[in-house]
C-alpha positions in Angstrom: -14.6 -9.2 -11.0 -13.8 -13.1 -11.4 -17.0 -15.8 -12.7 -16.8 -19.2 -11.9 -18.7 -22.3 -13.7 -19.7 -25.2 -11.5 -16.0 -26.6 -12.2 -14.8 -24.5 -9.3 -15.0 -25.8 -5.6 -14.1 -24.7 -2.2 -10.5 -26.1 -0.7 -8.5 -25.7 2.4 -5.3 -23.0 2.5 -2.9 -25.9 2.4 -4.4 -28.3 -0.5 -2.7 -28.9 -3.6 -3.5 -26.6 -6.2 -6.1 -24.0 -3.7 -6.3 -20.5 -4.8 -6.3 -17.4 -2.5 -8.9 -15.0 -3.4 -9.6 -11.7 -2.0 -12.9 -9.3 -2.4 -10.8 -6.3 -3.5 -13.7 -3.7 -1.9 -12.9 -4.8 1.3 -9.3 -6.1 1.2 -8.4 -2.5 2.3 -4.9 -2.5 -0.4 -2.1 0.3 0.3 -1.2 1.7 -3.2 2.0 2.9 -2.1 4.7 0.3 -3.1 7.4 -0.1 -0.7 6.0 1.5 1.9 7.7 0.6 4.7 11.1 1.0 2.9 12.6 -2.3 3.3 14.1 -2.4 0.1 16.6 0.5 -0.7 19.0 1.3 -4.1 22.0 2.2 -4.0 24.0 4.4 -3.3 20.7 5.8 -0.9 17.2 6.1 -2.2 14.1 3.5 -1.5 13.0 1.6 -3.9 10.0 2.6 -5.9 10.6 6.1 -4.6 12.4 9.5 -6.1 13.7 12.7 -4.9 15.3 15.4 -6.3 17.3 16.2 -3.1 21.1 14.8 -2.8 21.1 11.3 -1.9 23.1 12.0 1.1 20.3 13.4 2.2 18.5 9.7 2.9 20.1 6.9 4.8 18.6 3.4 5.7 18.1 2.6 9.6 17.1 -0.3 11.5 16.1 1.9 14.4 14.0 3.3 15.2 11.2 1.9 12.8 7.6 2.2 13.8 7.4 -1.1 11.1 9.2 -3.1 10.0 13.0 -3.8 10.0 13.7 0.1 8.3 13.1 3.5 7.9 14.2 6.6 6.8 16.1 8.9 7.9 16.0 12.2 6.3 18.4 14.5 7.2 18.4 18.1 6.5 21.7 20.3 6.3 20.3 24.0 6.9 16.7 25.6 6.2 14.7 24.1 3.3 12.5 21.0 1.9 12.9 17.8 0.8 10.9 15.5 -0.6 10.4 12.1 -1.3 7.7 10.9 -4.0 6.5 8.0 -6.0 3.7 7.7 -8.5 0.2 5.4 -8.0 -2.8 4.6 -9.7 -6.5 5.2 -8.3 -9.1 3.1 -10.3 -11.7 3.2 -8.5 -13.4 6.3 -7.6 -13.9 7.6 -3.7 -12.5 8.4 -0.6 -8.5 7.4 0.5 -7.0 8.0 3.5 -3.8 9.2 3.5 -1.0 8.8 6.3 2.9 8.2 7.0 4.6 7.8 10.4 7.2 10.4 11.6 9.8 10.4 14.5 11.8 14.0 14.3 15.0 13.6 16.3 15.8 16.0 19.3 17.0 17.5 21.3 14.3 20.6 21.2 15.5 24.2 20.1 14.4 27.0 17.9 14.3 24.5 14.6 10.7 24.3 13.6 9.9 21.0 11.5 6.6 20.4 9.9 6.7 17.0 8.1 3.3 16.1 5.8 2.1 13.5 3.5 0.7 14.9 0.1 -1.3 13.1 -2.8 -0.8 15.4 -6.1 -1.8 15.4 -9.3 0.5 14.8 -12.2 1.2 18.2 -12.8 2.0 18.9 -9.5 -1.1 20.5 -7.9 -1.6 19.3 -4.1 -4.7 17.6 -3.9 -4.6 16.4 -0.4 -2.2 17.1 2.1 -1.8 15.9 6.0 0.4 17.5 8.1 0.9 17.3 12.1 0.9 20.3 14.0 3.6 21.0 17.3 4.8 17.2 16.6 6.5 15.9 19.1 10.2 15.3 19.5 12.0 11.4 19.8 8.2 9.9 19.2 6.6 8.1 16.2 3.3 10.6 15.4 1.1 9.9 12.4 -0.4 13.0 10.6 -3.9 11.3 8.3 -6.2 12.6 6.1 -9.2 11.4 4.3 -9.8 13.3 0.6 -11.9 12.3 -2.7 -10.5 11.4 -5.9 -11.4 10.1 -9.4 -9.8 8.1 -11.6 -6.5 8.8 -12.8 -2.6 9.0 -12.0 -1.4 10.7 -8.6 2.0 11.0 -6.2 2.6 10.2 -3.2 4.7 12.7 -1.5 6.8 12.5 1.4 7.1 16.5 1.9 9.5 17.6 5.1 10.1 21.5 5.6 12.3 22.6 8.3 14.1 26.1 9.2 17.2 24.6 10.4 19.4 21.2 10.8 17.4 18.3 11.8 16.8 14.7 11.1 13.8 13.1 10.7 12.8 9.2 10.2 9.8 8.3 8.0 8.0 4.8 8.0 4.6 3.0 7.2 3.4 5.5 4.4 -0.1 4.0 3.4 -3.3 5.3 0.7 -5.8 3.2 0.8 -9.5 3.1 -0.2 -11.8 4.0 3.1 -12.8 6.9 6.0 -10.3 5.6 8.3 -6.6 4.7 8.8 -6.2 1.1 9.3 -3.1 -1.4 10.8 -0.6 -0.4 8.5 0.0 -3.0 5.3 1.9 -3.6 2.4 -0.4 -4.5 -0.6 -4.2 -6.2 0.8 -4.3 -6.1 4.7 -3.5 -9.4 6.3 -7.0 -9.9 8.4 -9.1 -9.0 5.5 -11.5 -12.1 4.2 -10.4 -14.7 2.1 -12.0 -17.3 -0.2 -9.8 -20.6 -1.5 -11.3 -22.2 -4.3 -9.7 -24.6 -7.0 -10.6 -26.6 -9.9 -12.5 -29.9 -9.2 -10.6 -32.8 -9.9 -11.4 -34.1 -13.6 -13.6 -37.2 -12.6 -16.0 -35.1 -11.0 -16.8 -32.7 -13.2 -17.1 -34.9 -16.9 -20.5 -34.3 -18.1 -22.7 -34.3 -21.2 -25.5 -32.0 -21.8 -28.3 -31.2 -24.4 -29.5 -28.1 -24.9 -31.8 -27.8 -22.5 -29.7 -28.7 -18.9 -30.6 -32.6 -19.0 -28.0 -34.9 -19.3 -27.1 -36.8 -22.8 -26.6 -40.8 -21.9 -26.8 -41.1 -25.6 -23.0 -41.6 -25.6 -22.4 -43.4 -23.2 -20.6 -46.6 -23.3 -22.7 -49.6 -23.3 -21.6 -52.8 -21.2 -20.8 -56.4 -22.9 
């Protein structure tokens, strides 16, 4: 919460000195940081995100993306998991909706993929968990769930099992507070309401007053 004294005053965007604000219980924020994994380190991982798979196993593309200018492909050699995580912070208690975007590359065959999106807890429990089911092949599909949490420290996994080869690409991963899955977003969503205030300039806001509200003219200066 932010409190303002009568100093403060409403201002356009563009004005000198304007501040954006943004009522945080409607702003709709992702938690996950980098989430359409723009940024990468080398020699292959996201930024913000870890894995202990080989980092051969993740390379950046710039298609396809389902947002963006990158995603990731994660490629698996033979039968097995991989996973992709980073850690976030809930402070406020409720219900998130989780949800990622997946493309699994074809061509179609006896390799079964099941790609999911997990929140768990810091020791490793899975507390919610998304998953789509017959997923299609060479098309962007996003698997969302809605779960409760309180308080505390979670990850964010990016969980792909598969009983063969195959490559999959993963984009637009997103928690946010809410029932519903929204236009993906990094940080606050871009269409949620916004409020630019700034300081009133000095000669505008230079008053003396007693005790009780009134104002005190007993200093001021007297002409002549």
């Amino acid at each position: 919460r932010r409190y303002f004294n009568r100093n403060i005053e409403q201002c356009q965007s563009s004005a000198e000195g304007c501040t954006e604000l943004l009522a945080t219980a409607t702003a709709g924020r992702n938690l996950v940081r980098n989430a359409s994994v723009e940024e990468w380190t080398p020699p292959a991982l996201p930024v913000e995100w870890t894995s202990t798979s080989p980092a051969t196993t993740f390379v950046r593309v710039e298609s396809p993306t389902q947002h963006g200018a990158a995603a990731a492909q994660v490629s698996l050699a033979a039968a097995g998991d991989v996973r992709l995580s980073q850690s976030v912070t809930i402070t406020q208690r409720g219900s998130y909706t989780v949800s990622a975007a997946f493309r699994i590359l074809g061509p179609a065959g006896s390799v079964t993929v099941t790609p999911s999106i997990e929140i768990t807890s810091s020791a490793g429990t899975v507390a919610c968990s998304a998953s789509a089911t017959s997923p299609p092949l060479d098309a962007w599909f996003q698997p969302s769930t809605t779960c409760a949490f309180e308080p505390g420290t979670y990850n964010v996994v990016v969980h792909i099992s598969a009983t063969g080869a195959r490559a999959v690409f993963v984009d637009s991963v997103q928690v946010e507070l809410g029932t519903s899955v929204t236009a993906f977003h990094e940080g606050y969503r871009t269409d949620a309401p916004r409020t630019y205030l700034r300081a009133a300039p000095s000669d505008l806001r230079c008053y003396d007053l007693n005790g009780d509200g009134t104002l005190n003219t007993a200093n001021d200066p007297v002409d002549g």
